[in-house]
LOROKOL-464318 format. One record per residue (C-alpha): x, y, z. Coordinates in nm, 3 decimals. Example, Ala and Ser with C-alpha at 12.3 -4.5 7.8 and 13.67 -1.06 7.14 Angstrom:
BEGIN
SITE,c1,c2,c3
SITE,1.230,-0.450,0.780
SITE,1.367,-0.106,0.714
REM end
This chain:
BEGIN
SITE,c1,c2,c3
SITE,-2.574,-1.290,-0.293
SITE,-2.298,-1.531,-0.367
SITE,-1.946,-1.391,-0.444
SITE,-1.657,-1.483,-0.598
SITE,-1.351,-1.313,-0.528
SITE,-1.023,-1.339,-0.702
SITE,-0.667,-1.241,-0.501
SITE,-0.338,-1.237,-0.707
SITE,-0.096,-1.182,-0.484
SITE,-0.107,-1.357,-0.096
SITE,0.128,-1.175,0.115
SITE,0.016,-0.923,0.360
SITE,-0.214,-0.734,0.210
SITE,-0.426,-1.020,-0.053
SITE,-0.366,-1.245,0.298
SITE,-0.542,-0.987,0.494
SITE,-0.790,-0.904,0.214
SITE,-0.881,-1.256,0.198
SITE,-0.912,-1.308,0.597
SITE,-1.129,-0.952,0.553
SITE,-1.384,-1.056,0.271
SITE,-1.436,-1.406,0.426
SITE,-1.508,-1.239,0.781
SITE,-1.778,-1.003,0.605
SITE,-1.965,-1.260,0.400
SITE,-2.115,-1.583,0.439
SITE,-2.187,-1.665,0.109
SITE,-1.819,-1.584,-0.108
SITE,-1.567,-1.849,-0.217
SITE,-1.213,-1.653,-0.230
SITE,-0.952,-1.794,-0.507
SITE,-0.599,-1.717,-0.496
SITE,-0.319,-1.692,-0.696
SITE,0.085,-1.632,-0.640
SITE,0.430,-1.744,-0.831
SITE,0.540,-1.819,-0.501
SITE,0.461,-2.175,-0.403
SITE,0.501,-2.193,-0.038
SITE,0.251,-1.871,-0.056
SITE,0.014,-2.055,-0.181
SITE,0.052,-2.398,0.042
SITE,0.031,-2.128,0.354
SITE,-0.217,-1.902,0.245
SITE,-0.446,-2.296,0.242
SITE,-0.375,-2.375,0.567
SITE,-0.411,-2.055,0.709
SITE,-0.779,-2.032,0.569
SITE,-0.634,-1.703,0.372
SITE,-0.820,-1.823,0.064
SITE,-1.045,-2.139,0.002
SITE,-0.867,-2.258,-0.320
SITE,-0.539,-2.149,-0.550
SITE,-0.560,-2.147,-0.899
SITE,-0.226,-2.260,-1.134
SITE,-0.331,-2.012,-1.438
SITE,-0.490,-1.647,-1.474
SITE,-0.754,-1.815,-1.695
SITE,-0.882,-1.994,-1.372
SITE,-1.000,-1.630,-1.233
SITE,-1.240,-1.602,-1.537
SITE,-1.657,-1.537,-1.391
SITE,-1.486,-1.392,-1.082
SITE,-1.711,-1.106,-0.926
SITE,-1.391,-0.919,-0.813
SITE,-1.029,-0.968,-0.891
SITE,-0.822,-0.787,-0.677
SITE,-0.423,-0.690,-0.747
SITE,-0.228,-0.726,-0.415
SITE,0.146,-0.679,-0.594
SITE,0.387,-0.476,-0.634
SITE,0.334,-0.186,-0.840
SITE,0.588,-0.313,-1.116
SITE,0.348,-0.632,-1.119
SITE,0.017,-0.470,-1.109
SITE,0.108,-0.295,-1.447
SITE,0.258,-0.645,-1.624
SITE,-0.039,-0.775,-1.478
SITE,-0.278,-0.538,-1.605
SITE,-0.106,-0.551,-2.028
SITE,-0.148,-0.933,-1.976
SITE,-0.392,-1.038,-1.830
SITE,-0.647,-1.301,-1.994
SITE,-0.964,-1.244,-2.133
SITE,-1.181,-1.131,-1.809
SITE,-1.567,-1.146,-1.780
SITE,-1.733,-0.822,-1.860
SITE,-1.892,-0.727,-1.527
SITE,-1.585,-0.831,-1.333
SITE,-1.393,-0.585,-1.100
SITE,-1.038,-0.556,-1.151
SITE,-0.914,-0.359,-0.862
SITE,-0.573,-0.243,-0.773
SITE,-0.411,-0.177,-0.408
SITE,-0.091,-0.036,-0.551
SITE,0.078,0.235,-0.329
SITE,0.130,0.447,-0.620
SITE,-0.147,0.529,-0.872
SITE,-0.057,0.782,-1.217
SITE,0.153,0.560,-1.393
SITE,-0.073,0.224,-1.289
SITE,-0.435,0.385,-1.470
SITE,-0.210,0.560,-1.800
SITE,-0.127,0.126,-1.785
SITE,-0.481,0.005,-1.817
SITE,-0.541,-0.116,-2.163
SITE,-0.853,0.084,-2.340
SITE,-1.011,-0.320,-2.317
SITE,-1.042,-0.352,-1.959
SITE,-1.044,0.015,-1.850
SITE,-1.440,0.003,-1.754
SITE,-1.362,-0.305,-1.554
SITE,-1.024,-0.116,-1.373
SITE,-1.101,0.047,-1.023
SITE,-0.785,0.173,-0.914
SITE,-0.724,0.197,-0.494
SITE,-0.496,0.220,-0.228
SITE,-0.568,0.101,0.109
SITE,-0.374,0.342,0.347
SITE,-0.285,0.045,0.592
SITE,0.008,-0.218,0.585
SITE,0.267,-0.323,0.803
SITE,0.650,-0.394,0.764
SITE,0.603,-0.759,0.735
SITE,0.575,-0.966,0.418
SITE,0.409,-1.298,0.326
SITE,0.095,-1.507,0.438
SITE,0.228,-1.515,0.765
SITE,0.215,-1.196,0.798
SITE,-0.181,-1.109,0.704
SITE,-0.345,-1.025,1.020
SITE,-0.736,-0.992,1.062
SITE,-0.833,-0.634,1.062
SITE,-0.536,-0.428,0.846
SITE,-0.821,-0.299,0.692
SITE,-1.048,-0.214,0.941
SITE,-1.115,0.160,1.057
SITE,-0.860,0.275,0.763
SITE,-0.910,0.509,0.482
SITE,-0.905,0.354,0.109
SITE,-0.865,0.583,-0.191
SITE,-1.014,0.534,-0.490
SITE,-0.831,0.701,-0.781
SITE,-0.998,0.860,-1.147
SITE,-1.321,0.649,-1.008
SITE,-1.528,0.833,-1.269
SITE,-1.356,0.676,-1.527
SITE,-1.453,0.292,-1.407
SITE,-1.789,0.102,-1.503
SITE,-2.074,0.200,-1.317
SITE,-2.122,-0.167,-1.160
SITE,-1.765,-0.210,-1.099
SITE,-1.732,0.110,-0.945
SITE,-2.029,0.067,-0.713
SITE,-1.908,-0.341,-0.641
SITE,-1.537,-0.178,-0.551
SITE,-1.727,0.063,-0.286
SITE,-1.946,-0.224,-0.124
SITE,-1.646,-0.428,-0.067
SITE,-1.448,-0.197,0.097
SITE,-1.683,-0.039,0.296
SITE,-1.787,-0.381,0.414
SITE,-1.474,-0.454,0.525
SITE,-1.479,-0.140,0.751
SITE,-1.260,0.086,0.500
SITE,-1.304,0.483,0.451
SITE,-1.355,0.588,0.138
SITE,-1.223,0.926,-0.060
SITE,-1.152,0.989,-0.395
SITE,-0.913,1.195,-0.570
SITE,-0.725,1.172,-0.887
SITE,-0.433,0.989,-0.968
SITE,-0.174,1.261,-0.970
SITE,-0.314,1.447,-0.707
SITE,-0.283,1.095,-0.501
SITE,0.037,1.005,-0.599
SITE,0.212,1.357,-0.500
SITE,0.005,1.346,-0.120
SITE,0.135,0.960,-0.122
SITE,0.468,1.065,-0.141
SITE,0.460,1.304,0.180
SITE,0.227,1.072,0.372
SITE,0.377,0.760,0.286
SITE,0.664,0.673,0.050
SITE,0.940,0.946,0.146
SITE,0.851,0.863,0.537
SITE,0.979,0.497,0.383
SITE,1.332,0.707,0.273
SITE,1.361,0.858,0.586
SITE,1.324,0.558,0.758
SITE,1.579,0.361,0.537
SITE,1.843,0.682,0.566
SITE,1.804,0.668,0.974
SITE,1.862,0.271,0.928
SITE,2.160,0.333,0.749
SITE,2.342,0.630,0.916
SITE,2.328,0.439,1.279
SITE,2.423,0.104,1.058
SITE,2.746,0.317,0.955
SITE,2.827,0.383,1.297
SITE,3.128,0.211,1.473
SITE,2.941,-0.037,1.664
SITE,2.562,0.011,1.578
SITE,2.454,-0.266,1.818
SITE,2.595,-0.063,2.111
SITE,2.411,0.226,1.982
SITE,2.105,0.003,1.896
SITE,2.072,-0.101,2.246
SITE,1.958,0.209,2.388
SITE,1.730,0.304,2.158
SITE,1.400,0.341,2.309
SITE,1.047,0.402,2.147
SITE,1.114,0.682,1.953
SITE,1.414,0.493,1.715
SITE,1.210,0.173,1.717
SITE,0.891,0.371,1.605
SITE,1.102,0.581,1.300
SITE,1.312,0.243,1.223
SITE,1.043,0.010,1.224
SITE,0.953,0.035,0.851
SITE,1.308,0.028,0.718
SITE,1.212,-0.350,0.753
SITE,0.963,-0.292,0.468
SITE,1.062,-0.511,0.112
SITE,1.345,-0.293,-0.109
SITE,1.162,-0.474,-0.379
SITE,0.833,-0.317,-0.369
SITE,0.920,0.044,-0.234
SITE,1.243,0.045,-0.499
SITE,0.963,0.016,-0.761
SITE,0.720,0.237,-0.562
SITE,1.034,0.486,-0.558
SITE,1.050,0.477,-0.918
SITE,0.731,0.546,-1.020
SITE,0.662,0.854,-0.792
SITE,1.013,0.973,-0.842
SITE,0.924,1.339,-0.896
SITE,0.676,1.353,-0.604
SITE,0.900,1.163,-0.384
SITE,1.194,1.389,-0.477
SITE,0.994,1.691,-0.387
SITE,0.923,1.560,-0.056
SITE,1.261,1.484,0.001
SITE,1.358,1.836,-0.112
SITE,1.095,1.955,0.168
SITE,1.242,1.764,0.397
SITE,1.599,1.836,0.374
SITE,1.486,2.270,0.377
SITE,1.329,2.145,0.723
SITE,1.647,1.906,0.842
SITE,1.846,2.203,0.746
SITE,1.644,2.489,0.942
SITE,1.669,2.252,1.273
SITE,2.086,2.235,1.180
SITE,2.132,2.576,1.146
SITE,1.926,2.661,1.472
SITE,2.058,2.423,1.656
SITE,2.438,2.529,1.534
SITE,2.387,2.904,1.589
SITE,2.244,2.807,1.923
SITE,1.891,3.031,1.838
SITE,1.746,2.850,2.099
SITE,1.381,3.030,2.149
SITE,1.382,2.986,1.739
SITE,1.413,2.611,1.788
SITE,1.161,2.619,2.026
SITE,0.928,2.790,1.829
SITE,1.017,2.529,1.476
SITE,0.935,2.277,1.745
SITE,0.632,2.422,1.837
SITE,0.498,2.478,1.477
SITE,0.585,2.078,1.446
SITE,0.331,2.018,1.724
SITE,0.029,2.116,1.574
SITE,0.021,1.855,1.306
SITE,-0.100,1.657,1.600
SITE,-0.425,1.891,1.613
SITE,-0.516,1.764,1.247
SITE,-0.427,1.377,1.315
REM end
């Protein structure tokens, strides 16, 4: 079977999806599309995709069109987007997922399958899309029940073909495990950058660091564009995890200020078996 396969969006994860799809079939022409230029002149020479389009109208009798912007976009995207084929896939790979299917105009909704690859990297751009983010990783598919049967069913071929795992939940229920797995790991990660950042000379500091700093820095690096609008639609869920996380931060404080040594040892321990479920 021949497929054509639509990417707006050709950073790091439409880059990747693009290298991905093209790996796993022979017989697929992959058409991209981005408002950045120089995106789309790189994402050509890198063999990310084997043509770029100028208008959404050019995606029209695409098998699959896939989403790979921010959140903020997906949704503009999704309440403008140009009349679509009826069999075609639209499918999302927003990190966030409530507030992106209440978006999905009562048109399009059979051809919506909304997902979220659980894979990425700090990076950003064509340049950045690597062969095999997808590989090996989970995928969740969100309110699936809810999307056209062959849309549905084209959504799970393609990922699974690409090496994903697949699980379903709903959107809520998604978007309040997101914000412990994912997005308030991405505030932590920006607070850490910025309390050493307000030291007196961070690059002094920054010079010792040794795996551990690197590993819980490394996504500070990630774009303030897309997690500031990831941030804003989970707000609630991210604000509980935060919440969770501060009770914790503050048990360790007091512990480690009252000198309840065996206590801390024993928080610590409790820590350790989160590695028995990883």
């Amino acid at each position: 079977m021949f497929l054509k396969i639509g990417i707006i969006g050709l950073g790091l994860m439409g880059g990747s999806l693009g290298i991905a799809v093209k790996k796993s079939y022979e017989a697929i022409e992959v058409i991209g599309f981005d408002h950045n230029a120089q995106h789309c002149i790189a994402a050509l020479e890198l063999g990310i995709v084997d043509k770029v389009v100028d208008t959404l109208e050019d995606f029209y009798g695409v098998d699959a069109l896939f989403l790979a912007v921010p959140v903020d976009g997906i949704i503009s995207l999704l309440k403008n987007l140009p009349e679509i084929e009826e069999s075609t896939a639209i499918i999302d790979l927003g990190s966030t997922k409530e507030k992106i299917v209440q978006s999905v105009p009562a048109k399009i909704r059979q051809n919506f399958v909304a997902a979220h690859p659980m894979t990425g990297t700090e990076k950003s751009g064509p340049t950045a899309a690597i062969e095999g983010l997808y590989h090996g990783k989970a995928v969740v598919l969100c309110d699936i029940e809810e999307s056209g049967e062959k849309q549905k069913n084209l959504a799970k071929q393609l990922f699974t073909d690409i090496g994903m795992k697949i699980f379903y939940m709903d959107a809520k229920g998604h978007d309040r495990h997101a914000a412990y797995i994912s997005h308030m790991p991405h505030a932590l990660s920006y607070a850490l950058a910025n309390a050493v950042m307000k030291q007196e000379n961070p690059k002094a500091i920054i010079a010792l660091a040794g795996g551990g700093f690197k590993d819980m820095s490394r996504i500070a690096k990630s774009s303030p564009n897309m997690w500031r609008d990831v941030f804003r639609q989970n707000k609630m869920h991210l604000l509980d995890g935060i919440d969770s996380f501060s009770e914790e931060l503050a048990t360790c404080k007091m512990l480690v200020a009252e000198e309840r040594w065996d206590e801390l040892h024993q928080w610590m321990t409790k820590a350790n078996t989160l590695h028995h479920i990883l």
